[in-house]
C-alpha positions as a printed NumPy array, in Angstrom:
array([[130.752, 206.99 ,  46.366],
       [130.67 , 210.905,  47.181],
       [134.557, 210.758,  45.832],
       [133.79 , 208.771,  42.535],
       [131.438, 211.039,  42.186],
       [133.462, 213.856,  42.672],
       [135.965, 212.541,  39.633],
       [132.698, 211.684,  37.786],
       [131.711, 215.313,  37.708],
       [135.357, 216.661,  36.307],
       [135.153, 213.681,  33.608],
       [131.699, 214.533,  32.516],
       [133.314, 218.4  ,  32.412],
       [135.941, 217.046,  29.687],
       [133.38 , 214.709,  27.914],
       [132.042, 217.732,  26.911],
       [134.766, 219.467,  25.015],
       [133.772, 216.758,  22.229],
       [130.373, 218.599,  21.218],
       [130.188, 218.563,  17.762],
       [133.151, 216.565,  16.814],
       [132.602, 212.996,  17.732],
       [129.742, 211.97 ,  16.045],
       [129.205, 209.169,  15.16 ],
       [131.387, 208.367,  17.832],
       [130.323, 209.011,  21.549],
       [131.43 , 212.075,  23.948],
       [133.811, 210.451,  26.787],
       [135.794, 212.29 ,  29.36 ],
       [138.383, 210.491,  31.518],
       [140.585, 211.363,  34.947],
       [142.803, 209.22 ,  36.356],
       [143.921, 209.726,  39.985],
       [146.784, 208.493,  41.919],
       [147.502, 207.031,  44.921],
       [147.498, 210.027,  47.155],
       [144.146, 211.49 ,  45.934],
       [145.177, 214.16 ,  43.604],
       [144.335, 213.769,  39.365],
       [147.551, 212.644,  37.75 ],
       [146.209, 212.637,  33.987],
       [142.909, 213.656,  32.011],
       [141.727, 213.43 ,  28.445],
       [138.498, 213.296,  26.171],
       [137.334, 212.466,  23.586],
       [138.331, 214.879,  20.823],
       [137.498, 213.682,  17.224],
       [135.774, 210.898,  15.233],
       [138.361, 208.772,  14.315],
       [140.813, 209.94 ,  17.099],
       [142.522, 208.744,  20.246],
       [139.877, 208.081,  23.049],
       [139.643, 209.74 ,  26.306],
       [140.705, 207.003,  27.952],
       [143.958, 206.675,  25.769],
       [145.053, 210.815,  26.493],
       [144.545, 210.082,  29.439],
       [147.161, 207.221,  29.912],
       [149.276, 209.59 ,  27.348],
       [148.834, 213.064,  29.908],
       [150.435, 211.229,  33.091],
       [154.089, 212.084,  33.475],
       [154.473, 209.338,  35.716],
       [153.963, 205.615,  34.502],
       [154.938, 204.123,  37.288],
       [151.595, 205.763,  38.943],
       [149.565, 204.146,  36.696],
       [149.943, 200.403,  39.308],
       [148.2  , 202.287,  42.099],
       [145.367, 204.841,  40.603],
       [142.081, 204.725,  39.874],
       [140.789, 205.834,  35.704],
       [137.216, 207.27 ,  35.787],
       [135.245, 207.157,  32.425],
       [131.879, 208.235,  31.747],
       [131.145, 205.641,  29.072],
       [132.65 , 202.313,  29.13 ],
       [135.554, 201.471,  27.934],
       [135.503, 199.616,  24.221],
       [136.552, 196.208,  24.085],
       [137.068, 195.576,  19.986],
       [139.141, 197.115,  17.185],
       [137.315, 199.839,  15.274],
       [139.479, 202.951,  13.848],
       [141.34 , 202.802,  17.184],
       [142.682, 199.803,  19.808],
       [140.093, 198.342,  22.579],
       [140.742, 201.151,  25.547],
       [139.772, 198.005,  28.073],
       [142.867, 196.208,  26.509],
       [145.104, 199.294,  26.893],
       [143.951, 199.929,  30.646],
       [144.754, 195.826,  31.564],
       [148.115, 196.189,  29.743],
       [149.077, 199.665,  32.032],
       [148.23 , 197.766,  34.769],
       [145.755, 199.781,  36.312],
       [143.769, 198.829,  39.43 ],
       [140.499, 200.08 ,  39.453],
       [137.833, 201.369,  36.802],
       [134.884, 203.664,  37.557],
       [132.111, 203.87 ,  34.895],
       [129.883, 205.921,  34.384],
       [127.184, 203.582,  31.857],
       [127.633, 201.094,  29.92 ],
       [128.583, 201.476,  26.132],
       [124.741, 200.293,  24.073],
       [126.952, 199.665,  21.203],
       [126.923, 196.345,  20.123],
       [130.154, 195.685,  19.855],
       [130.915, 196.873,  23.404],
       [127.631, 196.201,  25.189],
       [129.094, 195.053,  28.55 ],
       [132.359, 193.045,  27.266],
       [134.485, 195.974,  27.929],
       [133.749, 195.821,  31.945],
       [133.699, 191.979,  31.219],
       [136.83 , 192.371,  30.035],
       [138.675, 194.128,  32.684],
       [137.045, 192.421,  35.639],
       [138.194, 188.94 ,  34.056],
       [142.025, 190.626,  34.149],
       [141.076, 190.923,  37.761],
       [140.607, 194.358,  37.599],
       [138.493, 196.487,  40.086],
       [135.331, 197.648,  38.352],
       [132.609, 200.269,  39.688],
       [129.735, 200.867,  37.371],
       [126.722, 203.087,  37.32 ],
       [128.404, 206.311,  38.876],
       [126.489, 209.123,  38.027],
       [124.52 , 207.033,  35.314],
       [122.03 , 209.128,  34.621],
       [124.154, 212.072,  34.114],
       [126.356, 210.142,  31.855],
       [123.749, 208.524,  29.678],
       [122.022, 211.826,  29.357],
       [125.291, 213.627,  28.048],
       [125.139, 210.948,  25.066],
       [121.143, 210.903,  24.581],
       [121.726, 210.731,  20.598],
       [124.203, 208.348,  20.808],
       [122.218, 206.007,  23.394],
       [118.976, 206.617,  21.217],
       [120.511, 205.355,  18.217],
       [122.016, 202.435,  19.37 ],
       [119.337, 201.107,  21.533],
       [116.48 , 202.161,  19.019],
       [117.969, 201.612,  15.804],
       [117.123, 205.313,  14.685],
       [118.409, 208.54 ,  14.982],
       [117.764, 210.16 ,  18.058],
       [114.831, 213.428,  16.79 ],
       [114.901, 216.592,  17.652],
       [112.211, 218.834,  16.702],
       [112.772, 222.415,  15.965],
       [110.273, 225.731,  15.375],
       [110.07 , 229.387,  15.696],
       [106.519, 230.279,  16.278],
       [104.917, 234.006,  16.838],
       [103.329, 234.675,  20.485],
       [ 99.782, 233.901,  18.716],
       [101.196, 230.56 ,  17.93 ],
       [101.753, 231.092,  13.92 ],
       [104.949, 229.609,  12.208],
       [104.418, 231.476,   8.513],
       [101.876, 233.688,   6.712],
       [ 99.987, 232.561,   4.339],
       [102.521, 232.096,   1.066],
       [101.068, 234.931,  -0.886],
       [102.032, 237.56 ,   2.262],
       [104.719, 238.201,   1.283],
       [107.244, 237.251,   4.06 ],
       [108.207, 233.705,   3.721],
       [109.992, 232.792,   6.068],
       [108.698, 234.207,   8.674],
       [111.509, 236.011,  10.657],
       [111.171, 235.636,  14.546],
       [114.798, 234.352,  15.452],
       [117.26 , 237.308,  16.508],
       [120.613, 237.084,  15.509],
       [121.725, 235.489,  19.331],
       [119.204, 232.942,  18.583],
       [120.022, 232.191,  15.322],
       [123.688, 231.677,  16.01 ],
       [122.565, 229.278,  19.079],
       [120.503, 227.331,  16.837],
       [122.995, 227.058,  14.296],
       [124.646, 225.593,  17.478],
       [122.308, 223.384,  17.747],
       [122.576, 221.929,  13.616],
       [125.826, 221.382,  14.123],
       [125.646, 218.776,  16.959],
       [123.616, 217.046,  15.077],
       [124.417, 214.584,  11.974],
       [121.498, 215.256,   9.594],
       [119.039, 218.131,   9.383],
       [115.363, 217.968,   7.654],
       [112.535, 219.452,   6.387],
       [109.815, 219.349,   4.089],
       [108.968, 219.549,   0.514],
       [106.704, 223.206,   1.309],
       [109.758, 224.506,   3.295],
       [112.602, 223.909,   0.677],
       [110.227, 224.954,  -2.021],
       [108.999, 228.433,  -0.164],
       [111.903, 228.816,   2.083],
       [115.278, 227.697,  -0.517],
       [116.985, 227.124,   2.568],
       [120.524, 226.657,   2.471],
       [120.718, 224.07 ,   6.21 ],
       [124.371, 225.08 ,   6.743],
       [126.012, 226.391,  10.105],
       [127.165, 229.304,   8.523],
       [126.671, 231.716,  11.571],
       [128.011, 229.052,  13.852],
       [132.114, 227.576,  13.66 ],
       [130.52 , 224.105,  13.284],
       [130.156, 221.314,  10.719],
       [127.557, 221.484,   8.836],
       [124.823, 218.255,   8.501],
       [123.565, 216.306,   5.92 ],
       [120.263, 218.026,   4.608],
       [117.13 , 215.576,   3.825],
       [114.37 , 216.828,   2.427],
       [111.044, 214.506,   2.415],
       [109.097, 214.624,  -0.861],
       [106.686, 212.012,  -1.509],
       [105.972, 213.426,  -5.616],
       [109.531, 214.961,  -6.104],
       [107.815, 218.471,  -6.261],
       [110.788, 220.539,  -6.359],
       [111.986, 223.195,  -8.642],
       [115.598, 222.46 ,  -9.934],
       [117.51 , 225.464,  -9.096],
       [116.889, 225.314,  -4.801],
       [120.253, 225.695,  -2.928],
       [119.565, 222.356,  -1.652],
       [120.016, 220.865,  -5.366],
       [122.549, 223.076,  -6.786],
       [125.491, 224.479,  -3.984],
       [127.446, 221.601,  -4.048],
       [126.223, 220.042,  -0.355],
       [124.992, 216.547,  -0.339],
       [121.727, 216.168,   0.601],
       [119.474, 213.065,   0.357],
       [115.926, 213.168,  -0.797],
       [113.43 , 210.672,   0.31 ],
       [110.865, 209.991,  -2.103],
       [108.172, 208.015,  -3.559],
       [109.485, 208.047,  -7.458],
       [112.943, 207.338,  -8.262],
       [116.378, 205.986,  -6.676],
       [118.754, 208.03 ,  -8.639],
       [121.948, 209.849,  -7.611],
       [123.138, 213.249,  -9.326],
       [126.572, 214.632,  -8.   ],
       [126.197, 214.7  ,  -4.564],
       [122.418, 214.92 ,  -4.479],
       [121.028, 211.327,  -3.658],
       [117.375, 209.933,  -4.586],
       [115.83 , 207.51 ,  -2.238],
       [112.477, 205.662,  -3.087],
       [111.093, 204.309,   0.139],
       [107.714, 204.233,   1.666],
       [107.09 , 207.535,   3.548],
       [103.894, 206.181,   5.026],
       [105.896, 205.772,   8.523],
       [109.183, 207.846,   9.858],
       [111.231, 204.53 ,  10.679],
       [111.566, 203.667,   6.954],
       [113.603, 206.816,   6.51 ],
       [115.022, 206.686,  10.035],
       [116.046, 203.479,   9.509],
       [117.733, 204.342,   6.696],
       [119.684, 207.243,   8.308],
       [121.074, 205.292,  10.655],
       [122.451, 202.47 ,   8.79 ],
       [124.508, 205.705,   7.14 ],
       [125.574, 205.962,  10.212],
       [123.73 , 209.408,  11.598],
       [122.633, 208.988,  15.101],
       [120.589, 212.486,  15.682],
       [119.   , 214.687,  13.046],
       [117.062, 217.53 ,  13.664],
       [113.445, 218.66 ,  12.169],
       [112.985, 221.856,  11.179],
       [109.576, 221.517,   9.496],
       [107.898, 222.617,   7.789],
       [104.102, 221.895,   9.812],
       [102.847, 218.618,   7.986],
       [106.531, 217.193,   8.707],
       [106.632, 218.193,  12.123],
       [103.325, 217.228,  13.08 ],
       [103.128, 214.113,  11.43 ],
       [106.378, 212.927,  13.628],
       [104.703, 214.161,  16.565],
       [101.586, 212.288,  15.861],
       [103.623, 208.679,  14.921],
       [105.521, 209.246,  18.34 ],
       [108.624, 209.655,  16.176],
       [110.418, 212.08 ,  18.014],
       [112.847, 212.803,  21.086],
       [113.303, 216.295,  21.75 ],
       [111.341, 219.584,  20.779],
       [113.134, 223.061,  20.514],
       [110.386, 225.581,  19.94 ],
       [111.323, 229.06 ,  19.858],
       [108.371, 231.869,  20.698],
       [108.927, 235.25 ,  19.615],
       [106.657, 238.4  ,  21.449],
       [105.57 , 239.523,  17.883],
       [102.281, 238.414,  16.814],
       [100.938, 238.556,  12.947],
       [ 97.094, 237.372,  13.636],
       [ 96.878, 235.022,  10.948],
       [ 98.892, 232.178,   9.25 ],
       [ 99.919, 228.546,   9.473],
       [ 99.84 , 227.742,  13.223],
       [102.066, 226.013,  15.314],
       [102.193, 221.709,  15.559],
       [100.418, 220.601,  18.349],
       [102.714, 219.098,  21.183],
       [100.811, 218.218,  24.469],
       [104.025, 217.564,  26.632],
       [105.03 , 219.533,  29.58 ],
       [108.227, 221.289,  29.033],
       [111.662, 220.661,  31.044],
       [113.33 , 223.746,  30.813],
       [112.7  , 227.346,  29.286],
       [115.112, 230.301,  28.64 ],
       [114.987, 233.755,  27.869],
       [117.05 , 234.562,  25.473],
       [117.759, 238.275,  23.548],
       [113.567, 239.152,  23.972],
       [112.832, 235.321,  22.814],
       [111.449, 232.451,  24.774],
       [112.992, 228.899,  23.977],
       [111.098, 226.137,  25.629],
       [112.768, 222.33 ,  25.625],
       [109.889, 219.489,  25.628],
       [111.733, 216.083,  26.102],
       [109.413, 212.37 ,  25.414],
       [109.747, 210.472,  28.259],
       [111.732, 213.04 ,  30.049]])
């Protein structure tokens, strides 16, 4: 076990080379090593829609004839049905290699097990569960999706050290500015690992945010804004710059260029989050404003908080949502303080 773990390690290394450019798709790293010990071919993962880990893998070892006597490790399981590419469990069987260490099992429901079914009934070695938690962890928004039938949630504020996320929206400074520019960047970071972004009527109305990665070399998500009465003014970036965005709503289904209306009932986040991920987004993040956030913290609706805590302090305002969880991690960052509060951590 130490030595699968060992491999484990490097293939969770290349997994990660994928953030950002997988989605919907899973990140997967994968190392193959031959007979004498020593890695003979790696790959990953690198685009929705691309080859699979386990496939440059096979394709990065100069010698096939290796292939009869090594051992492939993979952090997810290998797929077992046609989708944009070949099964990988077919592939593996057909190269004739031995043994297969996984890291989890693929939640997907078209995988779900019948890939490691499918290799142990070609009589091939199996070892599951090696460094599962690791592995399951690097794919939270993918697992979340698939296994709740929602996106997995981020949550996502910049409050002042007296706990205040704006003024009051005749002071003047709307928004509020307590990122630096090294945070800012790393939270644009952050938008573009996920699929969808949202926020609130209040914050696209006082804000006119624009929900791009512009200060980060990332794709940019789909922007949702949640308005229950429509109650926004026609000319917001969000409407007009050409981006689609999706706007959930208690009035109208209607689509305008790229700008889609949605009539659903917003009593509850799953009706929306439902409907996200039967588009196929499998993490979104929240970035407010207050009624949004809080309400998603009160229905349980969320998986992850980012909360950013700047050392200025402005006295008055609208506070901060109210999130009784411990944190798991906090970093100081450029003068700033950015906590990370995981449910069920």
């Amino acid at each position: 076990m130490p030595i699968d773990e060992k491999y484990m390690r490097r293939a969770l290394q290349l997994a990660r080379l994928g953030a950002g450019h997988t989605s919907p798709n899973p990140m997967v790293g994968a190392v193959i090593v031959g007979p004498d010990g020593t890695i003979i071919g790696e790959g990953w993962h690198r685009q929705c829609g691309q080859a699979h880990a386990e496939v440059n893998a096979v394709a990065s070892v100069k010698d096939d004839s290796l292939l009869k006597e090594s051992t492939i490790y993979v952090t997810l399981e290998p797929c077992s049905h046609y989708g944009k590419t070949p099964p990988c469990a077919r592939l593996l069987i057909e190269r004739g290699i031995p043994r297969v260490v996984v890291g989890c099992l693929d939640p997907f429901e078209k995988v779900a097990g019948r890939g490691v079914a499918m290799l142990r009934e070609a009589g091939i070695e199996v070892v599951a569960g090696v460094l599962e938690q690791e592995c399951r962890n690097l794919n939270r928004r993918f697992m979340t999706a698939h296994t709740a039938g929602r996106p997995w949630v981020q949550l996502k504020w910049a409050q002042t050290a007296d706990g205040f996320i704006a003024l009051p929206p005749d002071a003047g400074e709307n928004p509020l500015h307590m990122s630096t520019p090294v945070t800012m960047k790393l939270m644009h970071r952050q938008r573009s690992l996920c699929d969808a972004i949202v926020v609130g009527a209040a914050t696209a109305r006082i804000d006119d945010p624009a929900l791009t990665t512009r200060y980060w070399p990332g794709k940019s998500p789909l922007r949702v804004v949640m308005s229950r009465g429509l109650s926004l003014s026609d000319n917001l970036r969000l409407l007009t710059d050409g981006r689609p965005t999706v706007i959930y709503n208690g009035v109208k289904n209607a689509v305008q260029g790229v700008v889609e209306y949605v009539k659903l009932d917003t009593t509850h986040p799953q009706a929306w989050l439902q409907d996200l991920y039967r588009r196929g987004v499998t993490s979104v993040m929240v970035e407010g404003g207050l009624r949004l956030l809080q309400w998603l913290i009160d229905a349980g609706a969320w998986d992850e908080a980012r909360i950013e805590v700047s050392p200025r302090r402005v006295g008055h305002g609208v506070k901060a949502p109210r999130l009784d969880v411990p944190p798991i991690a906090q970093y100081h960052i450029d003068g700033n303080t950015i906590t990370l509060i995981r449910q069920n951590a």
